[in-house]
N, C-alpha and C positions, 0 to 999 in steps of 0.2 A: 504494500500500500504506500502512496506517495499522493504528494501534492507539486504541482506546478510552483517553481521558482524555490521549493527547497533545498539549500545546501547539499545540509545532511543527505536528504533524502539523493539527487543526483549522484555522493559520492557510496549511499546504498547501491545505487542501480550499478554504478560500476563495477564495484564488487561482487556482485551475485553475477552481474553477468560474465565476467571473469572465473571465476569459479566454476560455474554450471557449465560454461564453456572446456573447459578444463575436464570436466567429469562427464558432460556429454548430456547432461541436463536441460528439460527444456523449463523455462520460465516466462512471467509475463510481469507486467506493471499497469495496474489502475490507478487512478485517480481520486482520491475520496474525494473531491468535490465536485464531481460529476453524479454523484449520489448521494440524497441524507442519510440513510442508511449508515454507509460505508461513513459518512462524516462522523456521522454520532456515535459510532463505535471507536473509529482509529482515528479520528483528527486531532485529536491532540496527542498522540504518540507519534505520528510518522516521522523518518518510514518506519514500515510494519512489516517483520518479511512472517509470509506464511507458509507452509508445507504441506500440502494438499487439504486446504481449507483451514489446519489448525494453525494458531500462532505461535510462531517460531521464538520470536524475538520484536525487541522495536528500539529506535533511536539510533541504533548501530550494527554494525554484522560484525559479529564471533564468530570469524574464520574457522578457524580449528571445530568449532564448534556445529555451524553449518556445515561444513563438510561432512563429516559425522553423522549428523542426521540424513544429509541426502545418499548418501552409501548406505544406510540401511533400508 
């Protein structure tokens, strides 16, 4: 989960894409403010990374850590 013009959030999206890329992973990126929904859940944490709908993590990617999860 991301938002338009966030830092953080861009320098998430690098990372996972790097990563997944690395491992052969596919991934995506929404927008929480393209949805209430999505807003009123994660918008004040993004980014959010998720792992097949569950939440992973938020505010940063733990490398080591994402990896980890996505190999099993």
């Amino acid at each position: 989960m991301s938002r338009e013009g966030c830092h953080a959030c861009d320098d998430a999206i690098a990372d996972v894409r790097r990563i997944c890329g690395e491992l052969g992973v596919g991934w995506s990126v929404s927008d929480v403010d393209t949805d209430s929904e999505l807003r009123a859940e994660y918008g004040d944490r993004v980014p959010v990374i998720l792992i097949d709908g569950v939440e992973h993590g938020f505010w940063k990617v733990e490398e080591e850590r994402l990896r980890r999860a996505l190999r099993s």
